[in-house]
C-alpha positions as CSV (number, residue, x, y, z in Angstrom):
1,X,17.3,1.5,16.0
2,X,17.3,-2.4,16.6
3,X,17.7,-4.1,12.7
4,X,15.5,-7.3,12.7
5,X,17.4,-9.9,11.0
6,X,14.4,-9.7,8.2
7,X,15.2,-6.1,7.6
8,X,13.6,-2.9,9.2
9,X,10.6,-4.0,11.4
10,X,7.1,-2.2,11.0
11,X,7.0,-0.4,13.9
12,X,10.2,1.4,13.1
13,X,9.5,1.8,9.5
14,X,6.1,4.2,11.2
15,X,7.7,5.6,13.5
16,X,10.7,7.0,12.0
17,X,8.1,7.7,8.5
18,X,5.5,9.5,10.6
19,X,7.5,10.7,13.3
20,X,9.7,12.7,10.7
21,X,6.1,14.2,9.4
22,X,5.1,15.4,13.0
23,X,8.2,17.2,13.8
24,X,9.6,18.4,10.4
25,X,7.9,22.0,9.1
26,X,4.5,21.0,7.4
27,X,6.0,21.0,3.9
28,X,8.7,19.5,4.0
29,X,6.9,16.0,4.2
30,X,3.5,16.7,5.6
31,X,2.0,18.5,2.6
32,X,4.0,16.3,0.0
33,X,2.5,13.4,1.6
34,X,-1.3,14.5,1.1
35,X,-0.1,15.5,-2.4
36,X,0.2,12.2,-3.0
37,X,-2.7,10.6,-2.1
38,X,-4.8,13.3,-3.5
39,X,-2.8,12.4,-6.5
40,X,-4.1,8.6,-5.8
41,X,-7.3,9.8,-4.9
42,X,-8.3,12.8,-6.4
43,X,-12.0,13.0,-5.6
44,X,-11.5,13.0,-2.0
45,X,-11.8,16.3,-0.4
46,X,-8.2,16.4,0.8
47,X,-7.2,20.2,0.6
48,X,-3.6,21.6,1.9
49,X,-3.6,24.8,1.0
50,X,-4.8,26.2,4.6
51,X,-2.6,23.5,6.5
52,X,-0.6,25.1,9.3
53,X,-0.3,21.9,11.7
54,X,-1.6,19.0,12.3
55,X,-2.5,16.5,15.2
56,X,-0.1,13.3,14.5
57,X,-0.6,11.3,17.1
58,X,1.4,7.8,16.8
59,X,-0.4,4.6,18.5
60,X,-2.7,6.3,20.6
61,X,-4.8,4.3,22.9
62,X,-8.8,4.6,23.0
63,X,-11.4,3.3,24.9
64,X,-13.6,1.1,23.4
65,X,-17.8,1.9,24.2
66,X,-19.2,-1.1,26.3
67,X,-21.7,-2.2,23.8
68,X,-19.1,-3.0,21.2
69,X,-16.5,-4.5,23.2
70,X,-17.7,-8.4,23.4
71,X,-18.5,-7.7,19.9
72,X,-15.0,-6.7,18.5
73,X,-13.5,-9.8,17.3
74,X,-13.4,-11.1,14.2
75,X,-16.4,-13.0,13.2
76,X,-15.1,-16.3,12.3
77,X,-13.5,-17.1,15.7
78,X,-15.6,-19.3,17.6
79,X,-17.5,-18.2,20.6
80,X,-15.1,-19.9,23.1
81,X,-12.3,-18.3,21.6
82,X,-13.6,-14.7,22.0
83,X,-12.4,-11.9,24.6
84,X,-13.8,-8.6,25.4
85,X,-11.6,-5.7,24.0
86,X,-11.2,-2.6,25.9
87,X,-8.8,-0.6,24.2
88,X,-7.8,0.3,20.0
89,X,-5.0,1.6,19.7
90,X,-4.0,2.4,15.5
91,X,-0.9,3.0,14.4
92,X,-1.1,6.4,13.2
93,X,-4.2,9.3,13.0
94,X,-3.3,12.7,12.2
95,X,-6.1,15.1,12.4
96,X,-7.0,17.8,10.7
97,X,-9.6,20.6,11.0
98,X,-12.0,18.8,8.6
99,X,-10.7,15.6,8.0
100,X,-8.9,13.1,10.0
101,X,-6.4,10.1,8.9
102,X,-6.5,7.2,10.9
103,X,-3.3,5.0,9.4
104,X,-3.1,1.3,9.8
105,X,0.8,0.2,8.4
106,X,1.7,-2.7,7.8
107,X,4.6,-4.5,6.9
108,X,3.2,-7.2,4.4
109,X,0.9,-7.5,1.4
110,X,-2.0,-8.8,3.7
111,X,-4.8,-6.9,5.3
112,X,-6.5,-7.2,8.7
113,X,-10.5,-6.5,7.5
114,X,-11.9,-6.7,10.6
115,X,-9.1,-4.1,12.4
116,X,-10.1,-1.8,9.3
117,X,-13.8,-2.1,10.0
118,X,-13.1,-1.9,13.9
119,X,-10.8,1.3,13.7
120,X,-13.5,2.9,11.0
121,X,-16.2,2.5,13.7
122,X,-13.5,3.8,16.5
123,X,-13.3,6.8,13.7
124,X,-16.6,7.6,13.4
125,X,-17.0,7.4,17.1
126,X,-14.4,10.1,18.2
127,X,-14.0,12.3,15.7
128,X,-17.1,14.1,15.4
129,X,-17.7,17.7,14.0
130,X,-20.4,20.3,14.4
131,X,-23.3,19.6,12.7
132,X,-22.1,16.5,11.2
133,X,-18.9,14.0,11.2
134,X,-15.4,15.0,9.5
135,X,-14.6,13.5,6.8
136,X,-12.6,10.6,7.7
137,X,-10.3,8.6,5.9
138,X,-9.2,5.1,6.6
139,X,-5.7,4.9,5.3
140,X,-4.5,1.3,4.9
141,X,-0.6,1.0,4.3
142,X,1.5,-1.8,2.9
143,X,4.0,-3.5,0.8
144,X,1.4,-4.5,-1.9
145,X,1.6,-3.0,-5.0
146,X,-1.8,-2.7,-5.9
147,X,-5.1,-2.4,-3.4
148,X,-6.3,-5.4,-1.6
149,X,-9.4,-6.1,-3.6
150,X,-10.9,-8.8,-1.2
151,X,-11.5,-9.4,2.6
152,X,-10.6,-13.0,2.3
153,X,-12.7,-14.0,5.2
154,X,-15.8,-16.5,5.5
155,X,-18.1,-15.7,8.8
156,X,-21.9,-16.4,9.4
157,X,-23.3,-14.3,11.8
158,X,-26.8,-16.9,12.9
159,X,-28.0,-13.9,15.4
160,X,-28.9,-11.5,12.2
161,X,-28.5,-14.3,9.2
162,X,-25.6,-12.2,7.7
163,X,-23.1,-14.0,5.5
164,X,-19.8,-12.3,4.7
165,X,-17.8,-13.8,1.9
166,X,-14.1,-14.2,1.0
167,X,-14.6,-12.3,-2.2
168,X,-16.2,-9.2,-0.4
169,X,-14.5,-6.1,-0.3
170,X,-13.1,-3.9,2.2
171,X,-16.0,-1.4,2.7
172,X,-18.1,-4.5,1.8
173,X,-16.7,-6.3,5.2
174,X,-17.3,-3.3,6.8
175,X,-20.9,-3.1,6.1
176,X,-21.6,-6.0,6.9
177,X,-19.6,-6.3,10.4
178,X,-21.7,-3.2,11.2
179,X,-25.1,-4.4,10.5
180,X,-24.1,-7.6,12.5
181,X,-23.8,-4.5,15.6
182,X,-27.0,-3.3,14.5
183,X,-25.4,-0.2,12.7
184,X,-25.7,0.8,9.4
185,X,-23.9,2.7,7.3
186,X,-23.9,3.3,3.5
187,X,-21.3,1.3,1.7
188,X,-20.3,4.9,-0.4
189,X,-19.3,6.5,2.2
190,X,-17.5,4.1,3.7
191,X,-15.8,3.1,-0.1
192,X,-15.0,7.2,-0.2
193,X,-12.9,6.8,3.8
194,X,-11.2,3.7,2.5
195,X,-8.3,4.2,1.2
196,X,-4.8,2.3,0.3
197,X,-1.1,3.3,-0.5
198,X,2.2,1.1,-0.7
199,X,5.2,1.8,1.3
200,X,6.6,1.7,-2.0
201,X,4.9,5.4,-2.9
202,X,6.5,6.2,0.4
203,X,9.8,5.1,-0.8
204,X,9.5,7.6,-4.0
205,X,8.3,9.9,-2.1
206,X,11.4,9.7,0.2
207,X,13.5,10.4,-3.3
208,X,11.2,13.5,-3.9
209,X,11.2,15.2,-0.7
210,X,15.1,14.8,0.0
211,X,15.8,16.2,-3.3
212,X,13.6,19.0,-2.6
213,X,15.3,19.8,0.2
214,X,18.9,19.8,-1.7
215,X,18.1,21.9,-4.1
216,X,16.6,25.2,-1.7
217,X,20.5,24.7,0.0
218,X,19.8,27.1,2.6
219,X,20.8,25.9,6.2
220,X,17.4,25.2,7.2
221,X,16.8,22.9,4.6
222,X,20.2,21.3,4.7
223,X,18.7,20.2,8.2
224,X,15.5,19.0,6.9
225,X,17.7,16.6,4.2
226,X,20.1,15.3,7.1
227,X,16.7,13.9,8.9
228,X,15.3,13.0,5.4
229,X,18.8,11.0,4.0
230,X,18.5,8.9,6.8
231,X,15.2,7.8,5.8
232,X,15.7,7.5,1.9
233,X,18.6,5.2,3.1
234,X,15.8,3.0,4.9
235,X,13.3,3.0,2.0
236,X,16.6,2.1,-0.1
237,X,17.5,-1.1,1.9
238,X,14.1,-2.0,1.8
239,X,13.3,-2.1,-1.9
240,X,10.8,0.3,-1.0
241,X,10.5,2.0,-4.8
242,X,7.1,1.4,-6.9
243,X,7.7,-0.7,-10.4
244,X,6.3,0.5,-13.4
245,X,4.0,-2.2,-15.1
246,X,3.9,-3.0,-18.7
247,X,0.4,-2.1,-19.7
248,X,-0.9,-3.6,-23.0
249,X,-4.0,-0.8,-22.7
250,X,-1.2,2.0,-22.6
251,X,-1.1,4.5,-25.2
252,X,2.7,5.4,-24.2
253,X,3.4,1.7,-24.5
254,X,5.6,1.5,-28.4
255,X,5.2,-1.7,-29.8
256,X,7.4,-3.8,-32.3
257,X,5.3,-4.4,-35.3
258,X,8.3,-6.8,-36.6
259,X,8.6,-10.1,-34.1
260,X,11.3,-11.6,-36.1
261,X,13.7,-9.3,-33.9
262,X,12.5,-11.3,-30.6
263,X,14.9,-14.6,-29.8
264,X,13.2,-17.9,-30.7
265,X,13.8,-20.8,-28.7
266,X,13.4,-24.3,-30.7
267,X,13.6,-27.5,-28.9
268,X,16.7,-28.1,-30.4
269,X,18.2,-25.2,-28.5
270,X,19.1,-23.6,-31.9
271,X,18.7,-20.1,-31.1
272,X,17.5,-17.8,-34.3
273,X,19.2,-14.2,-33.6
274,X,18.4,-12.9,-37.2
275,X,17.8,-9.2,-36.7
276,X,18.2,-9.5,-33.0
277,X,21.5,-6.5,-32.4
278,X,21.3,-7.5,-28.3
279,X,23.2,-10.2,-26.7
280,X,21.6,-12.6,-24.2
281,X,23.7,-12.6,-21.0
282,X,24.2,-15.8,-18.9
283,X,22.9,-14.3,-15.8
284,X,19.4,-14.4,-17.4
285,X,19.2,-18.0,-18.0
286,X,17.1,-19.7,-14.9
287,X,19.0,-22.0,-12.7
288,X,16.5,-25.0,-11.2
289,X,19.4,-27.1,-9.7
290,X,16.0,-29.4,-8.4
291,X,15.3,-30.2,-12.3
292,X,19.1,-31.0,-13.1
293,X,20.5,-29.8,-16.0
294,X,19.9,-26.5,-17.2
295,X,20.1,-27.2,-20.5
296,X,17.4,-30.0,-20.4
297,X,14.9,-27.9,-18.9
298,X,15.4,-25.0,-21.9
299,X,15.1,-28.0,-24.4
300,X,11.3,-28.5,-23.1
301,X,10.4,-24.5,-23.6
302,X,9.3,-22.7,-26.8
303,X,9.4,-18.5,-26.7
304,X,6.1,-18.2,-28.9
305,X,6.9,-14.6,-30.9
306,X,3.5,-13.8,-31.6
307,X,2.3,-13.5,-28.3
308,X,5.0,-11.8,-27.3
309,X,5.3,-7.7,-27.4
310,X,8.1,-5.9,-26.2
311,X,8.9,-1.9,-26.1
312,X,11.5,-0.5,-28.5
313,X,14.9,0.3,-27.4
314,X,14.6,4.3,-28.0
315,X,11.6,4.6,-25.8
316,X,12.1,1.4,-23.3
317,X,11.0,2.7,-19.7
318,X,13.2,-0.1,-18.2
């Protein structure tokens, strides 16, 4: 595997993720992998109690239909700029008997709208069904966090008078683009196909699976956690792990009803510890070698108590 010197690149990261899920037995990571989302997601219609395989296919190639391909580029390139596109090609899609994932991954918190809305039109193009389409899920996958929320793109479209906005969504975008090809499509089915996880999920995952595999200890699964180890080691040297973050709306969140425990910080850089039984290392004092002395810059800051709430000790999650 060539190491970028930025770390793992993206197209390894997929291919060793995904590859691993098309060759390994279905549960191993397959199944586990749909667990989660339908964990993220749990009123999609994502069953995996009847899976026995699965189509993964990684960056397949597809022909784009004539009409749409002087119309596939993103709307606010000007008409000088824009080329005819003959082929998509997505990352991932792995197909099911009633339901079909096609996976765009990414290494970065940013998102491509119009290759979303492009590869949702591909989707609902060539994977039709009997009667109807399957149900198809656009699978977005990144470093974020949390779900892109906007599309972050300003385009007007003079042909049909349609405006899209930075602050639209996703599926919004992807309305929109379509009724600028004279489709239409109704923005709640396209919100249900849209979906989003973080590499970090993957990374837990990773954890999950391998020490699945550890504890059967049969020689079949020893195998399965020799591929698996080498991946977790990946996910590892990537920071690939999802944080846990303090909610003020969570019930499992313990508050301190006393704030005179909690440091304060006066201008004179007296320091009141009264009730406080921690120590404050070194290493957590910021370092701004730009703004000269450290101590100058802690003169200027005040640690306001009351505005401040902290987890106990006994039932910290840190």
């Amino acid at each position: 595997m060539f190491r970028h010197p930025w770390g793992t690149s993206e197209d390894d990261l997929t291919r060793h993720f995904f590859g691993l899920m098309k060759y390994l037995p279905v549960d191993v990571l397959l199944v586990p992998f749909l667990n989660l989302i339908r964990s993220l997601y749990p009123d999609r219609k994502i069953s995996t109690q009847t899976i026995k395989s699965a189509d993964i296919l990684l960056w397949p190639e597809y022909l784009i239909p004539q009409k749409w391909r002087d119309q596939f580029n993103r709307p606010d390139v000007t008409a000088e700029k824009r080329r005819s596109k003959y082929y998509i090609v997505p990352d991932v899609v792995i197909s099911f008997d009633d339901y079909v994932f096609v996976v765009e991954a990414e290494k970065s918190h940013s998102v491509e709208a119009e290759q979303m809305f492009q590869q949702y039109m591909m989707g609902r193009h060539l994977f039709p069904t009997t009667g109807g389409h399957k149900n198809l899920f656009n699978l977005l996958l990144n470093t974020d966090q949390m779900p892109p929320f906007f599309c972050g793109v300003t385009a007007n479209d003079v042909r049909t008078g349609i405006s899209i906005l930075p602050s639209d969504s996703i599926p919004q975008y992807i309305v929109k683009r379509a009724q600028m090809l004279g489709e239409a499509y109704d923005i709640g089915e396209i919100s249900y196909s849209y979906l989003w996880i973080s590499w970090h999920h993957v990374g837990r995952l990773a954890e999950e699976v391998l020490d699945m595999q550890r504890g059967i200890g049969n020689e079949i699964s020893k195998l399965n956690a020799g591929f698996l180890s080498g991946f977790k080691e990946m996910m590892d040297k990537e920071g690939f792990y999802p944080v846990r973050a303090f909610r003020a709306d969570d019930r499992n969140e313990t508050y301190v009803d006393d704030c005179s425990c909690i440091p304060v910080l006066k201008r004179s850089l007296d320091c009141d510890l009264i009730g406080y039984e921690a120590s404050i290392q070194p290493s957590f004092i910021p370092v701004f070698n730009a703004m000269g002395c450290t101590a100058n810059w802690l003169a200027q800051q005040t640690i306001e108590p009351s505005a401040t709430a902290i987890l106990t000790k006994e039932e910290s999650h840190g």
